[in-house]
N, C-alpha and C positions, 0 to 999 in steps of 0.2 A: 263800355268798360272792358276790361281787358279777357280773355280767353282762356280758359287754361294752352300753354307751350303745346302745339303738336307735332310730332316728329317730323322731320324733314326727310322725305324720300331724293337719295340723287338720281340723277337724271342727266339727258339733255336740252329738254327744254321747258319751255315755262309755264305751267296752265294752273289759275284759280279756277276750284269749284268748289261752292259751300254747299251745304245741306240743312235748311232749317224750316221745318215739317208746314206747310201750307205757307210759308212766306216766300217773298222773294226780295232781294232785298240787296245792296254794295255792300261786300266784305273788303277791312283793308286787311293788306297783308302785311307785318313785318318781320322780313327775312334778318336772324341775328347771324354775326361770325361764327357762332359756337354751335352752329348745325342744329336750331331751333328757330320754328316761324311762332311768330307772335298772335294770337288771329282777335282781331276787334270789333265791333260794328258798330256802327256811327249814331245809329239811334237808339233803342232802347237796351238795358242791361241783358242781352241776350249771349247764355257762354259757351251753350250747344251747336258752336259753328265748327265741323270737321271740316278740315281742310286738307287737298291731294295738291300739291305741289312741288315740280319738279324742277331744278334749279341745281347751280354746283355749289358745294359747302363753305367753300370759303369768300361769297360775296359780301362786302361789309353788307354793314344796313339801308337795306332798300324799301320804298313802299310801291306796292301795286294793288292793283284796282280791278277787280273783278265780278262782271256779274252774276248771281246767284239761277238757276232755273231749278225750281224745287212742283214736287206733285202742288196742285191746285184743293182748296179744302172745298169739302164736300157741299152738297148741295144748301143744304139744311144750316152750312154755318154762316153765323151772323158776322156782321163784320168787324166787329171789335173781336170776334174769337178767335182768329192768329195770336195775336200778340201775347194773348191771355196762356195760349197753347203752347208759343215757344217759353214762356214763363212757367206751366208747369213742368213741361220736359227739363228747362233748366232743376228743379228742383228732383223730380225721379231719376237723373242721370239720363237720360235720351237714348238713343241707340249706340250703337260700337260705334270706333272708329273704323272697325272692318268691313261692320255692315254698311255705313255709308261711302265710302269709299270703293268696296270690291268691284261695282260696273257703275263706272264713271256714265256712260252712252245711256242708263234709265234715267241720271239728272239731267238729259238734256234732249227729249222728246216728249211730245203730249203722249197721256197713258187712257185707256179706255176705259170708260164709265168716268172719268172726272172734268170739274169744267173748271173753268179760271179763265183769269183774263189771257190776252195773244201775247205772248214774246214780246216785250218791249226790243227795239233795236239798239244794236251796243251803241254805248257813248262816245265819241272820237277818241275822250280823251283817254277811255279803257281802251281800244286797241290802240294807240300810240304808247301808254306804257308797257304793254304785252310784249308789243314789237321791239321794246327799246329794251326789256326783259331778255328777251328770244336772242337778240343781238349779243348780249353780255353773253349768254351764254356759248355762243357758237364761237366766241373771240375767246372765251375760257378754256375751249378745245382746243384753240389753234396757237395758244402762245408754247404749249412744248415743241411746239416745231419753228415758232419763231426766235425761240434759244438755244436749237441743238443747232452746232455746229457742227461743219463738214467732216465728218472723218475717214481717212484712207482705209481700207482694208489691209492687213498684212499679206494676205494674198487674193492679189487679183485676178479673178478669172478669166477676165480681158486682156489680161499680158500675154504677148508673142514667145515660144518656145525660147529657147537656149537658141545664142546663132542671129537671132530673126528680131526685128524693128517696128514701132507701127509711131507715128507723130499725129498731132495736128486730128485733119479730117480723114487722115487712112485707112481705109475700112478694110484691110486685109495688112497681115503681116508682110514684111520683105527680108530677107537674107541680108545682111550686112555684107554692104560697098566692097567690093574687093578693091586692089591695085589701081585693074583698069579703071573701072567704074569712078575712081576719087580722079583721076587721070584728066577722065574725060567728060563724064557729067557733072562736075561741080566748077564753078566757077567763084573764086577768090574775087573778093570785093573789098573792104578798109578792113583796116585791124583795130581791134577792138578794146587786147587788152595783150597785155606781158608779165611773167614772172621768170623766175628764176631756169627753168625747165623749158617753159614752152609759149611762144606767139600765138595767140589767138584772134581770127580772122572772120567778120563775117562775111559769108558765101551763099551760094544759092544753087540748090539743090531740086529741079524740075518744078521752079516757080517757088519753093518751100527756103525760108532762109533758116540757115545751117552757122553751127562754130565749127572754125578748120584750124585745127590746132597743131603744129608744126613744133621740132627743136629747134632750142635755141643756137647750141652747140653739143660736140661729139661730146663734151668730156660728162656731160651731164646724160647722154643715152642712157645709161644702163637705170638713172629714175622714171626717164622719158616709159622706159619698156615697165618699169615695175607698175608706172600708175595704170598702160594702158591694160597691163594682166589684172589688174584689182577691178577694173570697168567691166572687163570681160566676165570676171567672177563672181561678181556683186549687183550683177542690174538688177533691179528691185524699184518697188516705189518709190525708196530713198535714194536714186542714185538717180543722176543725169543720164538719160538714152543714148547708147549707144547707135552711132547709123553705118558704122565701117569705120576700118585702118589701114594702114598699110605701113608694115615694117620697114621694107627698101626704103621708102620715103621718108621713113618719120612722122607719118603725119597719122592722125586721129581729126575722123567723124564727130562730132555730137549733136544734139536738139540744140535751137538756139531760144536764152531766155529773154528777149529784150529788156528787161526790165534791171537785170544785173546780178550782183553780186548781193549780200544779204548787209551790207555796210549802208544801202541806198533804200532801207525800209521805212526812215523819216521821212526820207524825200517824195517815196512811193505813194505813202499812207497819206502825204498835204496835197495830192493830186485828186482833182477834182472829182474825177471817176473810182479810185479806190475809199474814198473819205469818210463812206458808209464804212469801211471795214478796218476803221482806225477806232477801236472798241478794245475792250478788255480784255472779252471776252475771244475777240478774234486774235489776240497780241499772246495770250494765255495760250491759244491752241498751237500756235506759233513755238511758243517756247516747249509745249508738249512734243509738236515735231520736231526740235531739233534733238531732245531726249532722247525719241524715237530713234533718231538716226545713230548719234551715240549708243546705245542700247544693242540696236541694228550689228556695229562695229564690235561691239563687246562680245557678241555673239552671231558672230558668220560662219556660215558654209565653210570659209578657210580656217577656223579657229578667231581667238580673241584679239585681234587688232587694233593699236592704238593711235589716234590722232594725233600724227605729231608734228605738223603743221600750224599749230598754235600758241606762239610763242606768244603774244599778247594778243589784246582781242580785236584791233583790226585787222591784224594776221587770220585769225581764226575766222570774222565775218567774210573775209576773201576766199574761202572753200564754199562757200555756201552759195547758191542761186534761188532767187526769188523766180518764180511759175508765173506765169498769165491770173493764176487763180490765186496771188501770194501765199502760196506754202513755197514750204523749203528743200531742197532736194542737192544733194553733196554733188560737188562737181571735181574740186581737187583732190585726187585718192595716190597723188606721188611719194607722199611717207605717210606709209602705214604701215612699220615693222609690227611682226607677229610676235606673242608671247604664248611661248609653251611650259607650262610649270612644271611640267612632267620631265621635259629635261634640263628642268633650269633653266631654262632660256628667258628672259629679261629682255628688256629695251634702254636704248638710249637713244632719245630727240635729235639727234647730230650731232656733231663733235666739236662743236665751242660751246662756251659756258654760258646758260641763261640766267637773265636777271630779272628783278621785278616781283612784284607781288602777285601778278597774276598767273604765273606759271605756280606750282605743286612745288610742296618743301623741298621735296627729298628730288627737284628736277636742277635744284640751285647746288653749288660748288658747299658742300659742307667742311670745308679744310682753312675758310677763312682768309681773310683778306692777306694774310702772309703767305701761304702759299699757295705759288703762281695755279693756273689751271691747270691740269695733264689731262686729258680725256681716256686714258690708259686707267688712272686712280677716280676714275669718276664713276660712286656704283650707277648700276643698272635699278630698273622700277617697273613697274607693271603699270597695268591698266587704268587705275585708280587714279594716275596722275592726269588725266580727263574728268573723273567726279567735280575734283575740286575747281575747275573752270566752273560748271555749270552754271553756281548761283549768279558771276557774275554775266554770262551770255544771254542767260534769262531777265537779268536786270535791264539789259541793254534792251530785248525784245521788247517788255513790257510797258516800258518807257513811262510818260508820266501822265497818263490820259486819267480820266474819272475810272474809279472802282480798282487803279492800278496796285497802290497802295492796299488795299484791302485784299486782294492777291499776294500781295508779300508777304500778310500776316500770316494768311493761311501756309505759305510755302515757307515762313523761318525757322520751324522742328527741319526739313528737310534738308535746306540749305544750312543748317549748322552743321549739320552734319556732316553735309559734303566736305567743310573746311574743316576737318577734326585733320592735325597735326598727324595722327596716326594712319597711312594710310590704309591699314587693316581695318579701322573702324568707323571708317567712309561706306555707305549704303553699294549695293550694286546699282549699277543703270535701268536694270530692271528694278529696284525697290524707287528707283526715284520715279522713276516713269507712272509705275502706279499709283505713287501718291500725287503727281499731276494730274491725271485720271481723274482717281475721287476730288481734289478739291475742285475741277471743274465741274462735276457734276454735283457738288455740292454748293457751290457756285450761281450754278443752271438753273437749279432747283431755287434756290432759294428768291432769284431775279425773277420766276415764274411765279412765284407764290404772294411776290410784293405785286408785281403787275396785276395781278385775280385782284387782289385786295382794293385795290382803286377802281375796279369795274364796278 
């Protein structure tokens, strides 16, 4: 019959030991979710069974099996007089829980001047529940780690000074490529990609392959130069590695990503070898780094810079590069006017008129379909017209895998936000970023807590 509840000690691992005075005898155990063991014994109504059990709190209900080593009764007692003795200690309340409990190592040695029978040998099938015990528990330690994911550091202490490079397997920094050096060590191989600005070539660089990004034409230089001073100013985690440029030439150094552009992460994630990491959870953190990098921009070294390269959203996934490791790291930095509020100073995305839903209100021609566009009468905007992209580039990330949708719930206070009409009453990129934060860790946690649960 049942036991009184004894508290549950946490722990790491698993050990039954009962205590019930000249007997010995199987105690089961069971372990409840509510951080109470149940303690019972199989034969007679006996309730004075303390029990030390170490175990984590939140395993449902399990039963274990454990055998008893208790002192041996005295000389002079008869053999009916156990049972009779744990029956009256049931009735006087027996010893503490402290006192049988406090040294584990006296219930499990013979004691001097007592006799009893020899140690029975465990049962198989008691250590095989022990160990299957012991195992829950060690897998209960290791799921926090099997649900954090990767995170960058904002500063890494492994990065190469200002000037200087490191890729790949290179165990020591290098000074960025001069003239000669693009001249003569790098060899141009296929082209890879084009836009408006600039060819992109893959090359190869002392066995290491390389993008060689070249103008397209003179009249577009003066973006060519603007993107390669933002690379120069901005290398960081978030930014494509610089390896050299060269102005005479035109031409700009970078890491090369095989993998592409961030437009090709469905395609990436149905390949065989990333398919592990076509998850929520990894799609979530994804969308945290692209925050990251927005955030990154809102707040540079050169003041608050806005992407304006994203006119719709395969526009916008064409700035972005997928890593060997799939994170995301900005590659295109050719419009990125500054906004200074201190002298007024504003931005405008180019000088034709955008359309569409997914650009920012106040980025659309507000004068109506009668009159034509001027870019003269077109006001200026700030930062904020990147908020309201978000919800949708995170939509895109998180695509439509298991638990995606339940990510959405969590991020819809967030992302309403970001589309508020007003853009003054859009979050900043840091208030979004952290509330991607918490709900991954809120997220995390909670995937950890249903896995323990099923152990």
């Amino acid at each position: 019959m049942p036991a009184p509840v004894c508290p549950l000690l946490h722990g790491t691992t698993v050990l039954c030991k009962c205590v019930i005075m000249w007997t010995r005898h199987i105690l089961f155990v069971r372990v409840a979710a509510d951080g109470h063991v149940g303690c019972f014994h199989p034969l007679a109504g006996v309730k004075n069974a303390a029990v030390n059990i170490r175990v984590c709190t939140e395993l449902p209900f399990q039963y274990f099996e454990a055998e008893c080593f208790h002192a041996t009764a005295p000389a002079h007692q008869n053999p009916d007089q156990p049972r009779r003795v744990a029956r009256d200690l049931s009735r006087e309340g027996g010893p503490s829980w402290k006192e049988l409990t406090e040294d584990s190592a006296m219930e499990t040695r013979p004691q001097e001047g007592r006799r009893g029978p020899p140690p029975r040998d465990m049962p198989p099938v008691v250590g095989l529940l022990l160990s299957m015990a012991l195992m829950n528990a060690l897998l209960y330690l290791c799921l926090d780690r099997l649900f954090v994911l990767p995170q960058r550091s904002s500063e890494d202490p492994a990065r190469c000074p200002h000037g200087h490079f490191r890729m790949g397997q290179m165990s020591n920094c290098s000074p960025w490529l001069s003239c000669e050096q693009l001249r003569t060590e790098v060899r141009q191989m296929k082209r890879v990609g084009e836009g408006a600005v600039k060819r992109v070539f893959l090359s190869e660089w002392k066995e290491r392959k390389v993008a060689l990004s070249r103008l397209t034409r003179l009249e577009v230089r003066d973006d060519f130069l603007h993107g390669l001073q933002m690379l120069k100013s901005l290398q960081s985690e978030h930014m494509v590695t610089l390896l050299g440029y060269c102005e005479d030439d035109n031409t700009i150094l970078t890491e090369y990503h095989p993998l592409g552009s961030l437009s090709n992460l469905e395609a990436t994630l149905n390949l065989s070898r990333y398919r592990s990491m076509n998850t929520w959870q990894h799609r979530l953190q994804l969308a945290l780094g692209y925050v990251a990098i927005i955030d990154f921009l809102h707040r540079s070294p050169l003041g608050t810079l806005v992407m304006c390269d994203s006119s719709d959203l395969p526009k916008t996934l064409s700035q972005y590069l997928l890593t060997a490791n799939v994170t995301i790291v900005l590659n295109d930095v050719d419009a990125l006017p500054l906004v200074n509020r201190s002298a007024g100073a504003l931005v405008k995305c180019g000088h034709r008129e955008l359309r569409g839903d997914f650009v920012a209100p106040e980025q659309l021609w507000p004068f109506g379909e009668d009159v034509p566009f001027r870019d003269d009468l077109m006001p200026a905007y700030d930062e904020k017209s990147d908020i309201w992209k978000i919800p949708d580039v995170s939509s895109f990330l998180l695509g439509h895998v298991e638990g995606s949708d339940m990510v959405r719930f969590h991020l819809f206070d967030i992302h309403r936000a970001c589309k508020s009409q007003t853009p003054a009453e859009r979050p900043t990129a840091q208030d979004v970023l952290n509330t991607y934060r918490k709900v991954l860790s809120l997220l995390r946690d909670s995937a950890t807590t249903q896995t323990r649960e099923m152990l």
